[in-house]
C-alpha positions, 0 to 999 in steps of 0.5 A: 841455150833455152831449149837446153835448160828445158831439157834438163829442167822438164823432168826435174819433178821426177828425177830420183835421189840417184839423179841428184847432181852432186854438190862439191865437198866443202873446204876445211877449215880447221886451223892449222895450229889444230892440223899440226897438233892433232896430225899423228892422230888417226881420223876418228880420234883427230875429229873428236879432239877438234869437235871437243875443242870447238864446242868448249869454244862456243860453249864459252862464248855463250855464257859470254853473252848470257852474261851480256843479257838478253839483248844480246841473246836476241842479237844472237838469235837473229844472226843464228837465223839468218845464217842458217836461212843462208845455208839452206837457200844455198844448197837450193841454188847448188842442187838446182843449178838455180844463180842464173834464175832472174832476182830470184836470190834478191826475193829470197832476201827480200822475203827474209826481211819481211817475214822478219819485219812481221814477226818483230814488229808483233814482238814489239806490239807485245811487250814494248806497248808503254814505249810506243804510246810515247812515239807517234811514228811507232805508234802508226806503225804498231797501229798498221802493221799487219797491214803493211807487213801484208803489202810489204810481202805482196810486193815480194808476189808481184815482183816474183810474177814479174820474173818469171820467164819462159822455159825457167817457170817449173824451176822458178816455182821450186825455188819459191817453194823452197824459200818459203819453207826455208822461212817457216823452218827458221824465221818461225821457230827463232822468233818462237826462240825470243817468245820463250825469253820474254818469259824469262831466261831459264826458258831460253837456257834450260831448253837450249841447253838441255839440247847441248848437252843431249849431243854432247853426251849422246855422242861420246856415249855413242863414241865409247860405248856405242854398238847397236845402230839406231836408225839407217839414215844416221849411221854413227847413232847408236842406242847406246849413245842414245839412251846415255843421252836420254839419262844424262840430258834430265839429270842435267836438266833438273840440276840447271832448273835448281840452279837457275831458279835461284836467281832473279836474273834468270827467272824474271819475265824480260821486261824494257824499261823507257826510264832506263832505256834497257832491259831488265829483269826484275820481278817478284819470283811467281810460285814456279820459282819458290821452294815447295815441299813434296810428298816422295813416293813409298818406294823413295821414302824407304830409300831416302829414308824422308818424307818430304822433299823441297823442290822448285815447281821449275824442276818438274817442268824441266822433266818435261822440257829435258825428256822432250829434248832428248827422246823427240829433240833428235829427230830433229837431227834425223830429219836434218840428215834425210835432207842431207842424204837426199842432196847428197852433201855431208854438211850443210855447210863448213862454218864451224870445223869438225860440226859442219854448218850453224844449221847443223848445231841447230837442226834439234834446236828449232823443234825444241823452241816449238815444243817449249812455246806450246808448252808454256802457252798450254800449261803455264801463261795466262793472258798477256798484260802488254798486249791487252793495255796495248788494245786498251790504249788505242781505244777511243777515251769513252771507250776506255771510260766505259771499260774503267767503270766496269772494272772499278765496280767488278773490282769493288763487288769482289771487295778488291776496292773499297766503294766510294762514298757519295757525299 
């Protein structure tokens, strides 16, 4: 037996994309109530009544836990994560034939759990500093945490090392490497995804769902219009679909920025609360969320016939965010299908009936969470308060006697504080 799997296994770095084994095609599990309805339909018209139906369905249930706040937006976020990271290590066992391998589906989950354990506890750190200065336990673990998060982590090493076994150790090392790219692929980019909803929730919905709608209305662009084929590895994309998509994905994008920088619950940083035990989000709108006013350009000034016009700075920036997501966002998708192709599977997974897998919806989502953290760190976050009154906190207290002097005299010379008088 050893020997047979050295042989199918030896040449596996140098077998083609036409050596791949083939996957077995996923059920369907559309529901029959839809299959009855929909059964006079031809196959392409059934398929966009199905995906039409589905996504209103999720679309609904999103505003339903936008409506329950942020921390089921979390909760959301790390069941997305850990669903697709399910997927993709999936299809890893399939096409490498890879159950038989010793614990190796126990360390793919085990890394999860650490690398999630890293990436929450430096969130906490962040943005939960006044909370854990109450808790001791927390506070040895916020303290070491880097430390811990190491060893945690070279236990999962040892423990691989372990398992390797002769006549598996080429394969066992593809599967490590697939794990760990997996991990940087959905563990990275959804904890970016919760980076960008502590600025606020109009930088968790404007990106997100700038990407929905660029392909919701790059597909039925692409469904009525669509003609021209746009790249070999989607063949149903279409430059029509796609430049509908570009148009329709910043007007929308600038009419939800409008909309949502009205509101407080929507534009204020979120925040945990100790006294109330929640989040909240509170807060004196910053001057991204204040009406300004804008000189227009002469050849919008002949057509509008204004001078001016009042904007929130939001909208510009959502320009931004929305072009993003709909001239790079899909490349996403085109990096999603080349991996498809080259396993030889149509969908990473059947969950959702007429959309494929939850990978399949957010392969776009991923690199749009990056671009938007990138982009608030380079042009609008300063430094972050939590953090530095967290670093101050742990100080020794003459260390934190020194560093309260010197801004009390820092802030008296810029006449902030008036200079005490001596007696």
């Amino acid at each position: 037996m050893l020997f047979y799997i050295d042989d199918r296994y030896g040449d596996l770095d140098s077998r083609t994309d036409s050596d791949i084994p083939e996957i077995p095609p996923s059920l369907d599990r559309t529901p029959e109530i839809l299959k009855k309805a929909l059964s006079g339909l031809s196959s392409r018209w059934k398929n966009w009544w199905i995906r039409g139906i589905l996504t209103l369905t999720m679309i609904s249930l999103f505003f339903l836990i936008i409506y329950m706040g942020s921390f089921m937006l979390m909760l959301l976020v790390l069941s997305i994560q850990v669903k697709c990271f399910h997927e993709i290590i999936t299809i890893g066992y399939r096409v490498y034939r890879s159950y038989d391998l010793p614990w190796f589906r126990t360390l793919s989950w085990y890394f999860l759990l650490c690398v999630n354990y890293f990436f929450y506890g430096e969130t906490v750190a962040d943005y939960f500093a006044t909370f854990v200065q109450r808790e001791e336990q927390l506070q040895f673990l916020i303290r070491y945490h880097r430390f811990i998060s190491f060893a945690l982590y070279l236990a999962g090493f040892c423990m691989f090392v372990l398992s390797l076994v002769k006549k598996h150790y080429r394969l066992q090392f593809y599967m490590f490497a697939w794990t760990h790219v997996t991990l940087l692929i959905t563990v990275t980019q959804s904890h970016l995804v919760i980076q960008n909803l502590f600025e606020g929730m109009i930088w968790f919905l404007v990106p997100i769902s700038s990407v929905i709608c660029n392909d919701i209305t790059a597909y039925l662009f692409g469904f009525f219009f669509g003609r021209t084929p746009l790249i070999k590895l989607s063949p149903k994309k279409t430059w029509e679909g796609f430049i509908g998509g570009f148009f329709s994905t910043v007007v929308f994008g600038f009419t939800a920025a409008y909309v949502l920088s009205k509101y407080q619950y929507f534009v204020c940083p979120v925040e945990y609360r100790s006294d109330v035990n929640s989040f909240v989000t509170e807060c004196e709108p910053s001057e991204l969320f204040r009406l300004q006013s804008y000189s227009l350009p002469p050849f919008l000034k002949a057509v509008l016939r204004r001078e001016t016009v009042s904007l929130y700075p939001f909208q510009i920036h959502s320009i931004a965010l929305s072009t993003f997501a709909s001239l790079i966002g899909p490349f996403g998708g085109f990096f999603a299908s080349g991996f498809k192709r080259a396993f030889k599977i149509k969908d990473f997974a059947n969950t959702i009936p007429g959309h494929g897998g939850i990978m399949d919806r957010f392969d776009c989502q991923y690199l749009m969470a990056t671009f938007v953290h990138v982009y608030i760190t380079s042009f609008i976050r300063g430094p972050n308060p939590s953090r530095v009154l967290q670093q101050l906190l742990v100080l020794q207290p003459e260390q934190q006697l020194n560093i309260y002097k010197t801004l009390k005299t820092h802030l008296t010379e810029k006449g902030i504080l008036q200079p005490t008088l001596k007696v």
